[in-house]
N, C-alpha and C positions, 0 to 999 in steps of 0.2 A: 190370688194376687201373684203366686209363685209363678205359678203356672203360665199365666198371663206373661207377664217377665222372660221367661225361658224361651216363650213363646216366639217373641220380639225379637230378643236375641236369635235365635237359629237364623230369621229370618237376616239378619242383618249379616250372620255369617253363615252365607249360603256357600253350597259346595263352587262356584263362579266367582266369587268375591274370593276364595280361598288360591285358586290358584291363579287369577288376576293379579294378586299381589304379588306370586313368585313372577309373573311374565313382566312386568314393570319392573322389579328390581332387577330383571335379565337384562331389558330393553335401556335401562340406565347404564348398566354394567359396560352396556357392549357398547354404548356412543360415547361412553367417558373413558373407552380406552383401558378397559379394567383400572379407573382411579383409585381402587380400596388395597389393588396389591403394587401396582406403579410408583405410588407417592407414599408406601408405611412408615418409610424410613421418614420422610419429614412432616408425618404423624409426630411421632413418637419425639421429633426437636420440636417442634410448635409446640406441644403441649404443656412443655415446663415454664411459657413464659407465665410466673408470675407478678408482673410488673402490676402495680397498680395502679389505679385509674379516678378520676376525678369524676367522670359521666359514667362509667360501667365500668367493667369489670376484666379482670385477668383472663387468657385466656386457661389458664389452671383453674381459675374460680369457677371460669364457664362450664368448664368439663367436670367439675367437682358440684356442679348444681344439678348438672344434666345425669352425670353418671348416679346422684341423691335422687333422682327421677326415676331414671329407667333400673336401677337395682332397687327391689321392694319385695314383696312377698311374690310376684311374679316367677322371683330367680330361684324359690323354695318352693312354696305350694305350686305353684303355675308349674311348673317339670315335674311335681312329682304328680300331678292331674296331667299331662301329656302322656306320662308314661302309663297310668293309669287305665287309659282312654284308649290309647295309640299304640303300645307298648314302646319298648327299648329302640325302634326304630326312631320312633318318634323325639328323639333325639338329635339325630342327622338330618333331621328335615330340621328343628333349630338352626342348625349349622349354617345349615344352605341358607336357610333365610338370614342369617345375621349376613350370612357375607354376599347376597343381594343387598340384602339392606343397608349396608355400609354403603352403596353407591346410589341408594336413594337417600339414606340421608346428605352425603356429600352434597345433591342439587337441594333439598331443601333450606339447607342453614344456608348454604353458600347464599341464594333467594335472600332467604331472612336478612342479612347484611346488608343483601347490595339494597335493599329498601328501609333498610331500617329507619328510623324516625329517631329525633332529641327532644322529650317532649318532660318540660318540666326537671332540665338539668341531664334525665337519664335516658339513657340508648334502650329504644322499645323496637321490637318490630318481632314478625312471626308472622302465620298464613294471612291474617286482615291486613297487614300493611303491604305483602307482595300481591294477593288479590285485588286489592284498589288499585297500587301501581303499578303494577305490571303488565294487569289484563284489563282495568277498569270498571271492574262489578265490583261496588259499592254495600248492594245490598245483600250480596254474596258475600262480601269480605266482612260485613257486618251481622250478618247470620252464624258464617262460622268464630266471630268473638262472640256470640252469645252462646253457641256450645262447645264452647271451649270453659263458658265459667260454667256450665250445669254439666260438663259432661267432667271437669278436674276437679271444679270447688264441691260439687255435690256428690255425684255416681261415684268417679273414682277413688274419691277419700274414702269412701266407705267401707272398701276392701281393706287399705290400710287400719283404719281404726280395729275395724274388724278381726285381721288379722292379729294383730298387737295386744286386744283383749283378750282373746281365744287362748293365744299362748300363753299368757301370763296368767288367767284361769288356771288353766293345764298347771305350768310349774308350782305356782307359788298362791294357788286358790282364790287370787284377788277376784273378787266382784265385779265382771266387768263393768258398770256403773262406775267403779271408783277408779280404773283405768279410764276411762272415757274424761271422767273431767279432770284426773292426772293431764292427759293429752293435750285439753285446750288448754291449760292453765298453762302449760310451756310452751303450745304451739301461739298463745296469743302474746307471750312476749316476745315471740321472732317476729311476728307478722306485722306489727304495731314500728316496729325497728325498720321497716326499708330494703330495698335491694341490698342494701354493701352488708346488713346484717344477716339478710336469705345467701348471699354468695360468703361470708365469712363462716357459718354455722358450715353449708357444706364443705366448704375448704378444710375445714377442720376436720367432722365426724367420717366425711365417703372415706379418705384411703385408711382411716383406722379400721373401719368396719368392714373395708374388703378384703385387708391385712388379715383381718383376725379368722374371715369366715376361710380364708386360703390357708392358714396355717392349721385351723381344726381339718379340713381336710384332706393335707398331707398327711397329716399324724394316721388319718382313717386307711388311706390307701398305703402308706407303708406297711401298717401292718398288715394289706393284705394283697399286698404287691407282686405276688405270684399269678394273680387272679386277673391284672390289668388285661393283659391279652387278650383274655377270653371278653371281656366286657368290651372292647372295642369289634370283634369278632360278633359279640350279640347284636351291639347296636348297626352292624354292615348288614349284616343278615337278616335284619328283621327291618330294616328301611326296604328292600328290594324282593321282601318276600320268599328268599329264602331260607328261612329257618321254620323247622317245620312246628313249631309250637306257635309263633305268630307268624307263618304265611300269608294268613287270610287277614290281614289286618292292616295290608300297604295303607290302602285308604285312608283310614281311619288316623296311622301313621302322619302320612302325608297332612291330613286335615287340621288335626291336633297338633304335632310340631308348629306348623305353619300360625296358627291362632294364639298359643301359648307363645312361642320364640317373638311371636308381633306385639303381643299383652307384655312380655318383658321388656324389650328394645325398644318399641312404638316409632321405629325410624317409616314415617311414611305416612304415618298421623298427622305432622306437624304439629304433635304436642312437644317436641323436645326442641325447636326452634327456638323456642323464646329466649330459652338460657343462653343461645350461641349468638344471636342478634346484640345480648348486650355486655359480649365481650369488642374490645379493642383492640382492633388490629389495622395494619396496614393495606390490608389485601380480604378479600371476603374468603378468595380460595383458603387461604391460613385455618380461620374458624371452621369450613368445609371441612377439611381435613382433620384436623382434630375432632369434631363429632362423631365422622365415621368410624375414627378408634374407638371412641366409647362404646360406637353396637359393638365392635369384638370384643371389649372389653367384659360389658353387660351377659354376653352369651357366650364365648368362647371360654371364658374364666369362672365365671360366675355360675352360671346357669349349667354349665359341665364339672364344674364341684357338684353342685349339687345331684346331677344325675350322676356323676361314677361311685357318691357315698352309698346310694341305694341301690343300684346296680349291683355292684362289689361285695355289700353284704348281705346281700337279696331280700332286704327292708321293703318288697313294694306288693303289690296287686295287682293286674292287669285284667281290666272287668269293661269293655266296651260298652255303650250305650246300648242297650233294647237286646244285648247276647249273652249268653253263659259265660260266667269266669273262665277265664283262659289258665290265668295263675294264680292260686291262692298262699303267696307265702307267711302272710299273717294275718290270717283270721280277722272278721270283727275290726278291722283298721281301715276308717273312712279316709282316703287319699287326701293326704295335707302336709303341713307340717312334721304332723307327729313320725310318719316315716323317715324323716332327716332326724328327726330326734332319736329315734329308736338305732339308727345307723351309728351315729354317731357313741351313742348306749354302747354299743354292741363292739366297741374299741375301747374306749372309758368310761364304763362302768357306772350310772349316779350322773353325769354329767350332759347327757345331751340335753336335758329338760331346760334348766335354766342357761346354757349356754345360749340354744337356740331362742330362748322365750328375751333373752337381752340382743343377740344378733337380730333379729325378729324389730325389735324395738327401733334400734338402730335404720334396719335398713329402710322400715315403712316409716320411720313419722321424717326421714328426711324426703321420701317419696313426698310425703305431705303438704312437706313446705313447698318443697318445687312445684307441686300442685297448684298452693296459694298463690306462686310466685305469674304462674301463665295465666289464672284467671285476673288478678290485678292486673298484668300487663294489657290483656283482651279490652277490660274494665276503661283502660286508659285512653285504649283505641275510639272505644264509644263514646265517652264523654266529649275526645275529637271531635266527634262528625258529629254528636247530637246535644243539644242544649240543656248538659245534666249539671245537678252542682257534684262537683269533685267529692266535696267533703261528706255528704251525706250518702253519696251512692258506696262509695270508699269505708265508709261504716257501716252500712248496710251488708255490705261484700263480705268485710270480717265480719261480722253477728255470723249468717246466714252458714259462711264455711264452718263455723265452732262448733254451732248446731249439727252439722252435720258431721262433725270429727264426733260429737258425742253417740248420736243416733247409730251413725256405724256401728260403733263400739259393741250395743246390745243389738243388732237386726241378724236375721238368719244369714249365714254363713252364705249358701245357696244364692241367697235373693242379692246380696252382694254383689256377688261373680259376675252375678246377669247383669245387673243393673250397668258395673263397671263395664261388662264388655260391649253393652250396649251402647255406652257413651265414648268406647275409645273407636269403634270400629266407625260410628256415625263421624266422627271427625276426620277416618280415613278417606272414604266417601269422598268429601269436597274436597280435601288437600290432594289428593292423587289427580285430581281433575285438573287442581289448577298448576300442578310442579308438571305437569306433561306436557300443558300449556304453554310454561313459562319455561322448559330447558332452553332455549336458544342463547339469552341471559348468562344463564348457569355455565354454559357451555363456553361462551366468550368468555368468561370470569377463571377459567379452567384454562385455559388456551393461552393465554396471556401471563395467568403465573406461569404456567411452563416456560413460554417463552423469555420472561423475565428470569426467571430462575436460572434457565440456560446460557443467556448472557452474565452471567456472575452477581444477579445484582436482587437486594431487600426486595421483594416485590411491594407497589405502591400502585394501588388502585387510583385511575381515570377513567371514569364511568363517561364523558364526553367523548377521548379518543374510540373508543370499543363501541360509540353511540347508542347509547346502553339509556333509554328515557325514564324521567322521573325519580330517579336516583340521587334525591335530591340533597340527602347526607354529604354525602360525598362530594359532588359538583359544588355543594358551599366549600369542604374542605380544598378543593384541585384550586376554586377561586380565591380562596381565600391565603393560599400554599401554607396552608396550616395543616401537616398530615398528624390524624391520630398517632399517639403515643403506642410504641409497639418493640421490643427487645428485636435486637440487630442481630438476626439467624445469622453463625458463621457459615457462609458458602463453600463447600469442598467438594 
């Protein structure tokens, strides 16, 4: 079955699929006028609106469910399997990809918006609601909500549970059985609770736990902050094949970074849509732009803690697939977690185990929720367009995800991986297809805040003037001049 699984996987991430993703988030990059470095500055003001919302959500709450999403064990084990894999190169190819990917998610949330849907009080939308209205494939846009709930509520839960048990195994011996239904017992009292309680839990635990994972890793590199140089110097060298310990490994580099940096960020999935669709704003560009801070956020902070800790104190391995170790600095040490834990060991003393097996905790079971949160939303979309009862498919949905937080918990670690990255890259697939499709949208939606922006003024979406079709959120609000609720950016 292992096998079988891995099998699947390669295939899905073949070497073509690998750098197809970098040439799309070029090909975004370059028609949006480099949007990821042009507009960071009103990233970084858009994101503090906490305002809140009666139909959805903050735009703080939105990036506080999305950034609960894409920070998970991805930003831990996921880099310390890149470096593994790929070596210290493998690093800078994250980079590159986050900061392509900042300009593909900009088109895809931006999408998510302008089509978003109010269905049942709250603001839904994600790749099935821009695929129906944008392009008009119905049964496309209703395929990818079906693997959206088997490729979040099932495959990729299972990493998290997984990981969360493994570590707390590791520190504290629990069983992971009694981790596992620890897991549902708390994840089924969020889940039962609604949006504004999945957007409130995140608002809360993300910026504690990114707080905390940044401050264990300052501590790590100060004390060995003579050493930064040379680890940026490793990670240049060893992307470009220079360094003569991993020369022979650009590829592999390149491959790795690129799959791992996508498995952390997933800008390009349109899995992290969903959270940005049901924030509130005045302008879709708004929501755009604050998602794309989240991939720098996710990779540049997150995912680079974690690689300068093992970098820095040379806690890692470097063992390619089907070739002789390159580097063995710790013996007998299966690529995971436990390397950030030994990292951290190896500054204070007694401490990495459990610090990391609670950060650990932290950062996967809010992966989780936001998990539950895309496949609900997907869930919503089908019940739309097909003659389901809400209530029973809606219960069906939680049983079925709890089961599978638990299953996780105990399945092999390995079979995990596959499984998840089988389900996030197969979502890639159809989103990429259809946000290439649909820039022209996205592009108007970009064009127009600038231009409103440059006139001095709140930018306020009219999806009629831009003739922008099917956007039908909006054209009720323009008809109705009832504009969503939205904090008054001061313009300077």
């Amino acid at each position: 079955m292992g096998e079988l699984v891995g099998w699947i996987s390669g295939l899905v991430w073949n070497q073509y699929f690998i750098y197809a993703f970098l040439a799309i988030g070029l090909f975004f990059t370059i028609i949006t006028r480099f949007v990821q470095v042009t507009h960071f500055k009103d990233m970084i003001q858009l994101m503090f609106n906490r305002e809140d919302s009666k139909s959805g959500v903050s735009s703080f709450q939105a990036i506080s469910m999305s950034l609960g999403s894409r920070v998970g064990t991805g930003n831990i084990a996921g880099v310390v399997t890149a470096i593994a894999l790929g070596g210290p190169g493998a690093v800078f190819w994250m980079w590159v990809m986050s900061f392509l990917g900042a300009a593909t998610s900009f088109i895809e949330i931006s999408l998510a918006q302008i089509y978003k849907s109010k269905i049942d009080g709250e603001y839904r939308g994600g790749p099935p609601y821009y695929i129906e209205k944008g392009l008009g494939f119905k049964k496309l846009a209703i395929a990818y909500a079906i693997l959206t709930i088997v490729a979040n509520g099932f495959l990729l839960m299972n990493i998290q549970s997984n990981t969360i048990a493994v570590s707390m195994e590791g520190a504290f011996g629990i069983p992971p059985f009694i981790v596992g239904l620890f897991l549902v017992a708390i994840l089924a009292l969020i889940v039962f609770g609604g949006t504004k309680r999945i957007a409130k839990t995140a608002e809360f635990i993300v910026p504690i736990m990114a707080i905390g994972y940044i401050v264990v890793c300052a501590i790590v590199l100060i004390a060995n902050f003579t050493f930064i140089p040379e680890v940026f110097q490793l990670i240049f060298s060893s992307a470009f094949g220079l360094n003569s310990t991993f020369g022979g490994l650009v590829g592999s580099a390149v491959a790795w970074g690129v799959q791992r940096g996508f498995f952390s960020n997933a800008a390009g999935s349109g899995g992290e849509t969903y959270e940005g669709a049901a924030a509130e704003v005045s302008h879709p560009a708004k929501q755009g732009l604050v998602q794309a801070l989240a991939v720098y956020i996710d990779t540049w902070v997150i995912c680079s803690a974690t690689a300068f800790m093992i970098l820095i104190t040379g806690m890692f391995n470097v063992h390619p697939s089907g070739q002789d170790a390159v580097v063995t600095n710790v013996p007998g040490v299966e690529a995971g977690a436990i390397n950030v834990q030994l990292a951290v060991d190896n500054v204070l003393p007694g401490f990495g185990y459990p610090f990391l097996a609670f950060a650990l905790l932290f950062f996967c079971f809010t992966t989780m929720v936001s998990y539950y949160y895309k496949s609900e939303t997907s869930l919503a979309y089908i019940i739309s367009k097909k003659k389901i009862s809400k209530r029973w498919s809606g219960s069906l949905l939680k049983f079925l995800v709890l089961i599978f937080v638990f299953t996780g918990s105990i399945v092999a670690t390995s079979t995990a991986w596959a499984l998840g990255d089988i389900g996030l890259g197969s979502m890639a697939y159809l989103n990429i297809f259809a946000i290439v499709l649909l820039r022209k949208p996205a592009l108007k939606v970009l064009k127009d805040y600038k231009e409103q922006r440059k006139a001095g003024i709140d930018p306020v979406f009219d999806p009629i003037k831009l003739n922008i079709k099917n956007a039908d959120f909006w054209e009720e609000q323009v008809k109705n001049n009832n504009e969503p609720t939205d904090e008054k950016i001061r313009i300077i």
